[in-house]
Backbone as CSV, one residue per row, in Angstrom:
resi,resn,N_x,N_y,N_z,CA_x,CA_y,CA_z,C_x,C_y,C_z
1,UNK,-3.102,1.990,35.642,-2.591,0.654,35.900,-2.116,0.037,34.588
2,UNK,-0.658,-0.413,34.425,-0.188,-1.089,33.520,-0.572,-3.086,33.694
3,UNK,-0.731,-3.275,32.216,-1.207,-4.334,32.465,-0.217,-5.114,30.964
4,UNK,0.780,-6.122,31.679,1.335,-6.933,30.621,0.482,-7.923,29.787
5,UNK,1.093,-8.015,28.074,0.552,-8.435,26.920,1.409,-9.150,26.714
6,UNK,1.132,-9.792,25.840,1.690,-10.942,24.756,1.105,-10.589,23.139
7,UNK,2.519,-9.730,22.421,1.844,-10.115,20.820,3.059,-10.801,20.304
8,UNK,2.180,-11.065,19.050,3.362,-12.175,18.086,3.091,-11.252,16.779
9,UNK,4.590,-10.272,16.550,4.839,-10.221,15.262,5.506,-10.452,14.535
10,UNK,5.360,-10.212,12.918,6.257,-10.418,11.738,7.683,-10.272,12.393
11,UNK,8.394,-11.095,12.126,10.090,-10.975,12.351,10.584,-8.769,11.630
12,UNK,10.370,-9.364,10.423,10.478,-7.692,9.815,10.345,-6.768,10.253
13,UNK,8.696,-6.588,10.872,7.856,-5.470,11.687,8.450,-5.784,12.807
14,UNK,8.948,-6.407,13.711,9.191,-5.947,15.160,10.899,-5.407,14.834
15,UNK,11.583,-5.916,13.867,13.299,-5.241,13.622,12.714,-3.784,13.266
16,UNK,11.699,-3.766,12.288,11.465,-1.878,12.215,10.983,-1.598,13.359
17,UNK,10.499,-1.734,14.068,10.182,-1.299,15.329,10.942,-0.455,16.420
18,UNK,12.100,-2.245,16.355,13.129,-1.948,17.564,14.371,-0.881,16.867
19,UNK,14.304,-0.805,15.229,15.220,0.728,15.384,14.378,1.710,15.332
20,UNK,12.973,1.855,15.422,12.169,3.026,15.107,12.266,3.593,16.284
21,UNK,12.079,2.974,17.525,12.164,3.333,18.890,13.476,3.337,19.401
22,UNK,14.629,2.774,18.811,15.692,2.844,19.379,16.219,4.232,19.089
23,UNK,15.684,4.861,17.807,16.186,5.989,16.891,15.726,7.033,17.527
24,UNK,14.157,7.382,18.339,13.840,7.938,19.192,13.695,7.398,20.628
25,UNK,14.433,6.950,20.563,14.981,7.023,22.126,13.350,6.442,23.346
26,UNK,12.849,5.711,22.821,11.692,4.864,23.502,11.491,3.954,23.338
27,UNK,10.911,2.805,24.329,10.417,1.675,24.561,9.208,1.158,23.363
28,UNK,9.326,0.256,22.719,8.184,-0.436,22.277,6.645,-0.149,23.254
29,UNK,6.862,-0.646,24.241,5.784,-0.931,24.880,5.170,0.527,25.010
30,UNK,5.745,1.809,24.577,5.297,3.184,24.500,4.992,3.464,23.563
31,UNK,5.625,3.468,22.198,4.928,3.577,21.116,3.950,2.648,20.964
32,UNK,3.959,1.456,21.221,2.725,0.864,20.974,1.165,1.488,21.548
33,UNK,1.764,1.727,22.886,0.647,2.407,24.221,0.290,3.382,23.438
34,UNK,1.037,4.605,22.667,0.643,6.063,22.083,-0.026,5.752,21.237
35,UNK,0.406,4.909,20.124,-0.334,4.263,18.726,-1.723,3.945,19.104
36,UNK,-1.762,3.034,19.779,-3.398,1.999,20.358,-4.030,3.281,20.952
37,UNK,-3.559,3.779,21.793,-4.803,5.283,21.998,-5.099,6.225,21.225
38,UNK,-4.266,6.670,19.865,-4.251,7.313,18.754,-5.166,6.925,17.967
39,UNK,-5.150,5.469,18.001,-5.935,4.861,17.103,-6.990,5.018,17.190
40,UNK,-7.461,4.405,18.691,-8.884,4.183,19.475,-9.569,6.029,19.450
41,UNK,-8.844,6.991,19.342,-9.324,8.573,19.672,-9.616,8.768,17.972
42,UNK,-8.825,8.197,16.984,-8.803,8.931,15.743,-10.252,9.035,14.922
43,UNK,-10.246,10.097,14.357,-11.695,9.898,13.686,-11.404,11.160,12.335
44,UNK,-11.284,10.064,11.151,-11.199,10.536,10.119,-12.254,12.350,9.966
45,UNK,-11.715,12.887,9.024,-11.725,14.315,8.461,-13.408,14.285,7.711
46,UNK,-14.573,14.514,7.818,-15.537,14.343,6.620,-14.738,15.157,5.757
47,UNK,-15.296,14.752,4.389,-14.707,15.769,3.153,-15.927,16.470,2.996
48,UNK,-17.230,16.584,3.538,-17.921,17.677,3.577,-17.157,18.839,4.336
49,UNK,-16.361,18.601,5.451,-16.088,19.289,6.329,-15.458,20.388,5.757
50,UNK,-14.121,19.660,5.234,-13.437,20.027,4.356,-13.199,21.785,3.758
51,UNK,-12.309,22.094,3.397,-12.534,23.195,2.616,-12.342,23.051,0.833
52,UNK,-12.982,23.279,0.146,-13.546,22.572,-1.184,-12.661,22.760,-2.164
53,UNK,-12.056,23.793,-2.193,-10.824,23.698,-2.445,-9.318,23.458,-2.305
54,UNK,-9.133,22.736,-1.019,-8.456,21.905,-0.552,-8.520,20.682,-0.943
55,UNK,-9.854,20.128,-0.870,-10.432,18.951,-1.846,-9.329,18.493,-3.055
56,UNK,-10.226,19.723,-3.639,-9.786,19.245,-4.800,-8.559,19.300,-5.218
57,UNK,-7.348,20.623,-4.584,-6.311,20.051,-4.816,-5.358,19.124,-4.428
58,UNK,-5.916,18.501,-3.248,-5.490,16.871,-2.924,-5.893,16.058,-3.869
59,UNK,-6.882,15.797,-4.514,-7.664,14.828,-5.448,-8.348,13.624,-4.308
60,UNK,-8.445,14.574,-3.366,-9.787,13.421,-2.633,-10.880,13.265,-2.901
61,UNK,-11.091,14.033,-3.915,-12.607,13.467,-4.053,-12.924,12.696,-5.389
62,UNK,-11.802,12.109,-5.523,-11.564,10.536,-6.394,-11.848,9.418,-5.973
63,UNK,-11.361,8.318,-6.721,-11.864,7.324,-5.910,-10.840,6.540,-4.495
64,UNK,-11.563,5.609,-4.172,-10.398,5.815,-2.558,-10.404,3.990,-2.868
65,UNK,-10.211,3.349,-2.355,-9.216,1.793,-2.285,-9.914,2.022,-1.031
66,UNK,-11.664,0.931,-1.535,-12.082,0.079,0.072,-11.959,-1.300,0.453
67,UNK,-11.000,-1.456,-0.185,-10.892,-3.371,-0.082,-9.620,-3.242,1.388
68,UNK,-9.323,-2.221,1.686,-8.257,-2.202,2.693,-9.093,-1.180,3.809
69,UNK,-8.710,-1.662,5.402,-9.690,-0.715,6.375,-8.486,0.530,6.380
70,UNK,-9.518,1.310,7.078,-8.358,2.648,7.573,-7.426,2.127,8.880
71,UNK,-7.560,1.159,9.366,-6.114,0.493,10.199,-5.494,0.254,9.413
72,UNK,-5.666,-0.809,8.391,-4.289,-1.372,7.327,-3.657,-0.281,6.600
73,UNK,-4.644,1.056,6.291,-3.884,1.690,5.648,-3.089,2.385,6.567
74,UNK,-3.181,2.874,7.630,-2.459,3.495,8.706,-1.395,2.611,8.947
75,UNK,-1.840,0.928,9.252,-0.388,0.410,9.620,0.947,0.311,8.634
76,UNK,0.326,0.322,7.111,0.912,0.095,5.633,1.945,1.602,5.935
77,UNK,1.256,3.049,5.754,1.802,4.027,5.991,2.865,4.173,7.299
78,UNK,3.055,3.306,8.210,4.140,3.956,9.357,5.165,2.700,9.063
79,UNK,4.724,1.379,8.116,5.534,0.705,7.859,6.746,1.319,6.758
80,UNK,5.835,1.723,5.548,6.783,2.161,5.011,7.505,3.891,5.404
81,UNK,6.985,4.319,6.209,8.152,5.372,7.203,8.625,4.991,7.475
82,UNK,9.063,4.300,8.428,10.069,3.617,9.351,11.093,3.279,8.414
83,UNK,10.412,2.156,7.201,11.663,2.219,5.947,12.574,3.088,5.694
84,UNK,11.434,4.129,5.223,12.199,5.162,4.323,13.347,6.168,5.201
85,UNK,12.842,6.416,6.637,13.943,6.527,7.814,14.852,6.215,8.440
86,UNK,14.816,4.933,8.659,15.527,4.042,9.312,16.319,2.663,8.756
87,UNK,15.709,2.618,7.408,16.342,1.210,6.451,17.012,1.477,5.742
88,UNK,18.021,2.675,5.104,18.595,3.249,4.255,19.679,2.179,3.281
C-alpha cells in the first residue's frame, strides 16, 4: 500500500534530484522509496570483519569524522554525485 507524503526540500537538492531521476529515467517518489529502504536495511561493514589487509590499504583504520552521523555522510556523498554527473 502506497501512502502519500509531504517533504520540504532545499530548492538546490530537489533541482539535483529532478535531473538525477530525469537522467535515469524515474520518478522521485522511487528513488526516494529505494533510498529510505536502503537506508532502513543498511548496516555498516565491522572493520574486524574486514580483511586486514584491505584495511589498511584503504586507511580505515585512521581516524573517522564523528561529529557527522552515517546518514549525513551518505546524504553529503549522493549530493555531491549527482554534481559531479549531472551539473557539469
Amino acid at each position: 500500500m502506497k501512502k502519500e507524503i509531504k517533504v520540504t526540500l532545499d530548492k538546490d537538492v530537489l533541482e539535483l534530484a529532478e535531473a538525477y531521476a530525469q537522467a535515469e529515467g524515474q520518478s522521485i517518489s522511487d528513488i526516494v522509496e529505494r533510498y529510505l529502504k536502503a537506508l532502513c536495511e543498511y548496516e555498516p561493514p565491522r572493520i574486524e570483519d574486514l580483511d586486514p589487509e584491505l584495511v589498511a590499504m584503504a586507511g580505515m583504520g585512521g581516524e573517522i569524522d564523528e561529529t557527522k552521523s552515517d546518514k549525513e555522510l551518505i546524504a553529503e556523498a549522493i549530493v555531491e554525485n549527482v554534481k559531479e554527473k549531472h551539473l557539469k
